[in-house]
C-alpha positions in Angstrom: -81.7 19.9 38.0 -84.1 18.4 40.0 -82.2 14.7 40.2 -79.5 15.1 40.9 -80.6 16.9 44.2 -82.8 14.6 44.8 -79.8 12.0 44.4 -77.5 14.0 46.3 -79.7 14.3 49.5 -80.7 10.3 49.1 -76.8 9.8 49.1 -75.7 11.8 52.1 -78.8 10.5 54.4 -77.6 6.8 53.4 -73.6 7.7 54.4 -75.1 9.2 57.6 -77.6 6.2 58.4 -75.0 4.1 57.2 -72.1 5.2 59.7 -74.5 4.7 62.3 -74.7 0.4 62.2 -71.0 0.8 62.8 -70.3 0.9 66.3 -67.0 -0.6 66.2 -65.7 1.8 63.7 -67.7 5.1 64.7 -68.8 4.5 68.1 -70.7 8.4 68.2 -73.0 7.7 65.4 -73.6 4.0 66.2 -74.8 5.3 69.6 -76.6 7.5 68.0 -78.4 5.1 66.2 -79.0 2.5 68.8 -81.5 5.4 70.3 -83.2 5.4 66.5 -83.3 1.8 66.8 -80.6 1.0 64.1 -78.7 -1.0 66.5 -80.0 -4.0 64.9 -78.0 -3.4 62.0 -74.9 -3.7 63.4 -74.7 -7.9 62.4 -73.6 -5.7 58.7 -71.2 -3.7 60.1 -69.4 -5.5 57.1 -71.4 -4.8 54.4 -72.0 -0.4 55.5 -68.3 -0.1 55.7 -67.0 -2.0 53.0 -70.0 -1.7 49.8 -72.7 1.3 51.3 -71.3 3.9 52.8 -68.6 4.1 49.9 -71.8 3.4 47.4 -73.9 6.2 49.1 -70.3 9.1 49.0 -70.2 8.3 45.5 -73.4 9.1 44.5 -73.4 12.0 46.5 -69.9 13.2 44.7 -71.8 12.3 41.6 -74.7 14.2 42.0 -73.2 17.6 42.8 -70.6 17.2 39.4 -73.8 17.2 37.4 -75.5 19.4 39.2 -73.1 21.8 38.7 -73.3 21.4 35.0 -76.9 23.2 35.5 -75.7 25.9 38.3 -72.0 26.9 37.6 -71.1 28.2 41.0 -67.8 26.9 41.4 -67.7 27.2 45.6 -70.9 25.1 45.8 -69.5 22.5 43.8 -66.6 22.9 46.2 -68.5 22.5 49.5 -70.7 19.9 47.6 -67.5 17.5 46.9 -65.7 18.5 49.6 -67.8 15.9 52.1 -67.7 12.9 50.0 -64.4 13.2 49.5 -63.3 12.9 53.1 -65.8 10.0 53.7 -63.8 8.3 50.9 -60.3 9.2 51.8 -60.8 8.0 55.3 -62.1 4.4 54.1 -59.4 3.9 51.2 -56.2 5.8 51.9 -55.9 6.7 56.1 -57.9 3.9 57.5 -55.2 3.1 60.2 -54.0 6.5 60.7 -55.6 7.5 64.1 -57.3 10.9 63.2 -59.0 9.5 60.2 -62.6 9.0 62.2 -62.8 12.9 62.9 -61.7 13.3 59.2 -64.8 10.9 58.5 -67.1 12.8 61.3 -66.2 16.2 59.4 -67.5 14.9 56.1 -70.5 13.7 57.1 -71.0 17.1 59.2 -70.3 18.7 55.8 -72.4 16.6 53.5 -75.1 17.3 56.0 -74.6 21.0 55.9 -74.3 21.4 52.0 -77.8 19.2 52.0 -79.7 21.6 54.4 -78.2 24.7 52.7 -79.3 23.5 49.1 -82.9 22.8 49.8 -82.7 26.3 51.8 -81.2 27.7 49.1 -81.8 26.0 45.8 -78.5 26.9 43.4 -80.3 28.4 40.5 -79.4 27.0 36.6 -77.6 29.2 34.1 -80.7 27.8 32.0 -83.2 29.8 33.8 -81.1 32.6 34.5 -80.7 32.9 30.5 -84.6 33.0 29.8 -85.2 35.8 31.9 -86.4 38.5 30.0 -84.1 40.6 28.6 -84.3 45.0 29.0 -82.8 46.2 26.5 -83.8 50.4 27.6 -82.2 52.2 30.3 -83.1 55.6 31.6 -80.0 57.4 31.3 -79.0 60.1 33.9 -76.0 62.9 33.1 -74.5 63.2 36.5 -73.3 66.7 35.5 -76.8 68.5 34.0 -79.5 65.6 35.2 -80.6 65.7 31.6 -82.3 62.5 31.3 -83.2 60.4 28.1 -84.1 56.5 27.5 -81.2 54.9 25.5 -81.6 51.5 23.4 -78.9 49.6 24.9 -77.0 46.7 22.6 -77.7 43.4 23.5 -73.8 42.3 22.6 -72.1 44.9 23.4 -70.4 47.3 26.5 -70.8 50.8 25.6 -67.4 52.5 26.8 -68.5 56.1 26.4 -71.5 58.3 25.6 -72.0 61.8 25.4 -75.1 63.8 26.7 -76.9 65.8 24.0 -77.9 68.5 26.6 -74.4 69.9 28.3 -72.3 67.3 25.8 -70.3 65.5 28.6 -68.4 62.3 27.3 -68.9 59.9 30.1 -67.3 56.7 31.1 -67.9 53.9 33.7 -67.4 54.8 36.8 -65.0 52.2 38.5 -66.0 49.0 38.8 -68.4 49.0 36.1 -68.5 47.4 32.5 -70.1 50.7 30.8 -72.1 53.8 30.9 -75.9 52.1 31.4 -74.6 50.1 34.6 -73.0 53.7 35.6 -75.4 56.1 34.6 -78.9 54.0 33.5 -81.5 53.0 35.9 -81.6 49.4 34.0 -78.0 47.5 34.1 -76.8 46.4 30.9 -78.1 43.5 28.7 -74.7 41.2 29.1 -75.1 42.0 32.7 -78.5 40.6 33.2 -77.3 37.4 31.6 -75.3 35.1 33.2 -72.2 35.3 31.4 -69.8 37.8 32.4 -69.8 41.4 30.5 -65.8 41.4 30.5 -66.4 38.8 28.0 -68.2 41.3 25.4 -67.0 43.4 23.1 -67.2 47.2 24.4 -67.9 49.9 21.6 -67.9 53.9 21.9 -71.6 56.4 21.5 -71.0 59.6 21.2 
């Protein structure tokens, strides 16, 4: 998803530029911005602490919750939420403990970070991932006689076992594998070129 991206990224350079009016509360980043010429909005300390900075973290936290409706990676949503998080603990629950400005500092750092890395590295959707065409033939390989013979492969389905028709091996997945094609085929598996996981298909027997 292309919004909530461009949310995301709107919503962590607004913390950042945020934090940096505040030189009574975050003296490094209001420095900072005095030499970008942002001291001038230090008259609303006020207002960046109390309604933006908490406005901007919570669109960022927002943004990366839907976005990971598209993309499904579980650790990026945990880096993405991660940042936000701390820039919203600090300002509602440890306020007046003393360490709770480097706890603030970190998740800016972090929202920063998880910014850069996602337009470096887009997260791509399940969606697109899914409308990838779909091989359905693998070149299959006996490890024993190197007979060779292009198999239709189920689209559903893990095959557990198959037997060569030259030197009538019964082979099965070598470990770590979900069947014979991701074992023994040059083409992995439909269920494996599809997002969802192949432990999650039924697996049936060729002989």
């Amino acid at each position: 998803m292309k919004i909530p991206g461009l949310f995301e990224k709107v919503g962590s350079l607004g913390t950042i530029v945020s934090a940096m009016g505040c030189p009574m509360c975050f003296p490094f980043l209001a420095s900072l911005g005095a030499s970008l010429g942002l001291g001038i909005f230090s008259a609303f300390e006020g207002l960046f602490i109390n309604k933006l900075i908490p406005l901007f973290a919570i669109i960022v936290l927002i943004s990366n919750l839907f976005a990971w409706i598209s993309h499904r990676q579980f650790l990026r949503l945990l880096w993405g939420v991660l940042g936000p998080l701390m820039v919203l603990a600090t300002l509602y629950l440890f306020w007046t403990d003393y360490w709770s400005t480097y706890m603030f500092y970190a998740g800016l750092m972090l929202m920063l970070i998880v910014s850069i890395w996602n337009m470096v590295s887009p997260p791509q959707s399940c969606t697109s991932v899914s409308n990838k065409v779909i091989i359905n033939k693998s070149l299959m390989t006996c490890p024993y006689c190197r007979h060779q013979k292009t198999e239709d492969m189920p689209t559903d389905a893990c095959l557990w076992f198959y037997e060569c028709e030259n030197c009538k091996t019964l082979l099965i997945p070598k470990k770590g594998d979900c069947c014979v094609f991701c074992s023994y085929g040059d083409i992995k598996c439909p269920p494996m070129q599809r997002p969802e996981s192949c432990c999650e298909i039924k697996r049936v027997g060729v002989t």
